[in-house]
Every structure is written in structure tokens, then in C-alpha cells.
N, C-alpha and C positions, 0 to 999 in steps of 0.2 A: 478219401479219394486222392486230396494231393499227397498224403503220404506213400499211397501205394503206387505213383507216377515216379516219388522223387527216388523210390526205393528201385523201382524196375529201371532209371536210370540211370542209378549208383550200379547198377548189376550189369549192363550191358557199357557206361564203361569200361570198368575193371574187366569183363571178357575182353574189350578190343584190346589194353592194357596189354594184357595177359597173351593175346594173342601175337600184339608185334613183337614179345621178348621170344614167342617159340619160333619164328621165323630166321632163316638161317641161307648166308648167302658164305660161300668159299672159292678158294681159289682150286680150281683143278688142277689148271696147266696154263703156263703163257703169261703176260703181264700187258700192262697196257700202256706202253714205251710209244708205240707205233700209234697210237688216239689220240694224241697229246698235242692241242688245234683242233681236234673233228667237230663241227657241229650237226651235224647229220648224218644218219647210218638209214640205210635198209634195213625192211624185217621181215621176216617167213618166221612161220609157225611148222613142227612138224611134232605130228599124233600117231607116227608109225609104231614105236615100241612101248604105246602107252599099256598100261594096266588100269582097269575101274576096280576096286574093293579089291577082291582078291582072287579076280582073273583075267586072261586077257580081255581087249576090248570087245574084240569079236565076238566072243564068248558070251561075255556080260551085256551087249545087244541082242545076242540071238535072244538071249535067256528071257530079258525081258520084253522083248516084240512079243515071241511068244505067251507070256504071262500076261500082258494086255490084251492080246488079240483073242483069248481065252475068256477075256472079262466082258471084250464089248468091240465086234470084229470090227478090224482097220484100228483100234487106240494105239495097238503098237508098232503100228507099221507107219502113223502119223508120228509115234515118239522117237521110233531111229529117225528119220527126216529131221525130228527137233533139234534132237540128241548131237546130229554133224551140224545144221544149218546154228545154231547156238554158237560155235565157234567164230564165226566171221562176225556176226550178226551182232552180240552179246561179247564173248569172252575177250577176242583179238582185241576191239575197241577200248576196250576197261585197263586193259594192260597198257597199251600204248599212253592213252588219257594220263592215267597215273602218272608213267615215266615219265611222260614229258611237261607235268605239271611243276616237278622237281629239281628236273637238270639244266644244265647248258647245253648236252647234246639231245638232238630232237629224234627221234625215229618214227618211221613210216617208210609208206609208197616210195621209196627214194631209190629205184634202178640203176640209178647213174652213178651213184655215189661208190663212193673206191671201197668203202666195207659194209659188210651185211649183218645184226644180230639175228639169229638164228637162236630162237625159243621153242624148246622140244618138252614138252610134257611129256613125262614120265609113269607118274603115277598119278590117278584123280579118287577122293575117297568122294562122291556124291554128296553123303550126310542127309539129314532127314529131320525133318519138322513136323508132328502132328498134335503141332498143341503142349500138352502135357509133357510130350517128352520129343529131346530132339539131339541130334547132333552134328555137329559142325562138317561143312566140306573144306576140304585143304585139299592141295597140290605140291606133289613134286615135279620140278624141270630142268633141265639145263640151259644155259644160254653161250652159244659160241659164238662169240666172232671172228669174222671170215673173212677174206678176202673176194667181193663180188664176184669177180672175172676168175676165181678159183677159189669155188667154195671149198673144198677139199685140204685148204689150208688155213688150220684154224690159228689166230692168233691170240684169243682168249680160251676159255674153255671156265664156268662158272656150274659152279650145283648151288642149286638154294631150293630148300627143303621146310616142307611146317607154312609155306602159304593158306591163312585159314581165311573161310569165305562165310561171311554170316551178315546180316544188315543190323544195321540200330534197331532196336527194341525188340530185336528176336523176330520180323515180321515175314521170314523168308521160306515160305512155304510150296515155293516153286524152286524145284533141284536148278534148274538155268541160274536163277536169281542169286543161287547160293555160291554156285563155281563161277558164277562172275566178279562175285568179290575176293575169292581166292585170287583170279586173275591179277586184281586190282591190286593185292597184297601184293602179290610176286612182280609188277611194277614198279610201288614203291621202293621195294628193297632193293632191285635193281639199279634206282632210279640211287641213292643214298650211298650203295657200294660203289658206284660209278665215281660220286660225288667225290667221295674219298682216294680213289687211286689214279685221280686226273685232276687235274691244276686246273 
């Protein structure tokens, strides 16, 4: 028994291992000249041009409301509700949490502040756990940042791509549970690239 604890914890290291080297944060556009002092930024979240798997979002909720609500009326009409309420609730937190575990600059609630990060999910692949067989959720995003009072003028522009979302010992059998620690990755990495191109 302890060997099959100490084995399935050598195993779910090496995934997270394995995970933070496919994580990937670059430069788009822009530099961070103008950050240099900031301790706090604003943050929005934007899910407009997002993709799930391999359609759009809209798509990939109708699809599956209906495939719930097929199985056991109202399941899927409570799982889109999940599906956006997850975001505030769960994802936005996990991300923030992270970043600002890491850095010198803090992000949140911050209105006032003269720049805003701006985190736009792009791509979300769910992933899926039943046991036997499973696979990981990750996310694609971008993060710009902006000028508060003129969002329109971005003075960063970042892609970081390969955020992978999975808990210690494999135990993440709720799709929320899983893209929340995508979240969390695409924090950190945030949180380390920041680290590096600001004093």
C-alpha cells in the first residue's frame, strides 16, 4: 500500500513537472518601460472570442445544455449557469491568488489605478476524468495591458499558451475544479514573466 501511495506521488509530480515546462508566456507587442514602480494594476477578464474543444463557446454550450437536459430535464440548463458563474466564482480568484502570491505587483479590484491587466481567454480545452482514463484541461490567453482611462491603448500585449489544469493526485473529477487550476498556472506564469521584465 505505501508503495502504491509513494508511486502515484512520483507520478503526479512529474505531471506537474512536466506541465510547468509546456507552459508558455511571450512577448506580443509592447515592453514594460512604462510598469517600472507600479504596484498595483486593475483586472477584467474577457471570454468573448473564447473557443471550448473545438467550437465556439456558444456552440459547445448549446451542445451540451442540450445533451444534459436530454439526460435529466433542467441538468443542462443548471450546467450553463455553472459553466459562466465558475468564472468569477472559481477561475478569476485562482488566477489573481496565484499572481499575486509571486510578484511585487498586486492585481485586483483596483479602478483607480492608471493601468488595467486585461486577461482574455482564448482557448479552454475542459479535459476529463473518469477514473481509468482522463485528460488534462489547459488554456490559452492573452494578457494586455492598458491604459485604465484608455483601454484601447495597449502598452503590453502577452500570449501564454499550455496553461494545464489538473489537482494533485489526479483527484479532479469536476470539469470547474480542473480549469481552475489552468487558471492558477496562467497566474503563475504571469506572475514569473512579470518577475523578469521589471526590476
Amino acid at each position: 500500500m505505501k508503495r502504491m501511495y509513494f508511486m502515484m506521488a512520483i507520478a503526479a509530480a512529474t505531471s506537474i513537472a512536466t506541465n510547468a515546462m509546456a507552459q508558455r508566456v511571450e512577448m506580443m507587442e509592447g515592453n514594460f518601460d512604462a510598469l517600472k514602480g507600479v504596484r498595483k494594476m486593475n483586472v477584467k477578464y474577457d471570454y468573448s472570442e473564447m473557443e471550448v474543444g473545438k467550437k465556439k463557446e456558444k456552440d459547445f454550450v448549446a451542445d451540451k445544455t442540450e445533451t444534459y437536459n436530454g439526460k435529466e430535464p433542467g441538468k443542462g440548463d443548471k450546467w450553463a449557469k455553472d459553466w459562466v458563474a465558475d468564472r468569477e466564482a472559481r477561475f478569476e480568484p485562482r488566477l489573481e491568488d496565484e499572481f499575486n502570491k509571486m510578484g511585487d505587483i498586486k492585481i485586483g479590484h483596483y479602478p483607480n489605478e492608471k493601468y488595467t491587466l486585461i486577461f482574455k481567454t482564448v482557448y479552454t480545452e475542459p479535459g476529463f476524468n473518469v477514473g481509468v482514463m482522463r485528460k488534462n484541461a489547459y488554456i490559452d490567453g492573452q494578457a494586455w495591458i492598458v491604459e485604465t482611462s484608455n483601454p484601447d491603448k495597449a502598452i503590453v500585449k502577452l500570449e501564454i499558451n499550455n496553461c494545464p489544469g489538473r489537482t494533485f493526485m489526479g483527484m479532479d473529477y469536476d470539469t470547474g475544479e480542473r480549469i481552475q487550476e489552468a487558471y492558477a498556472m496562467a497566474g503563475k506564469g504571469l506572475a514569473r514573466y512579470f518577475g523578469k521584465k521589471i526590476d
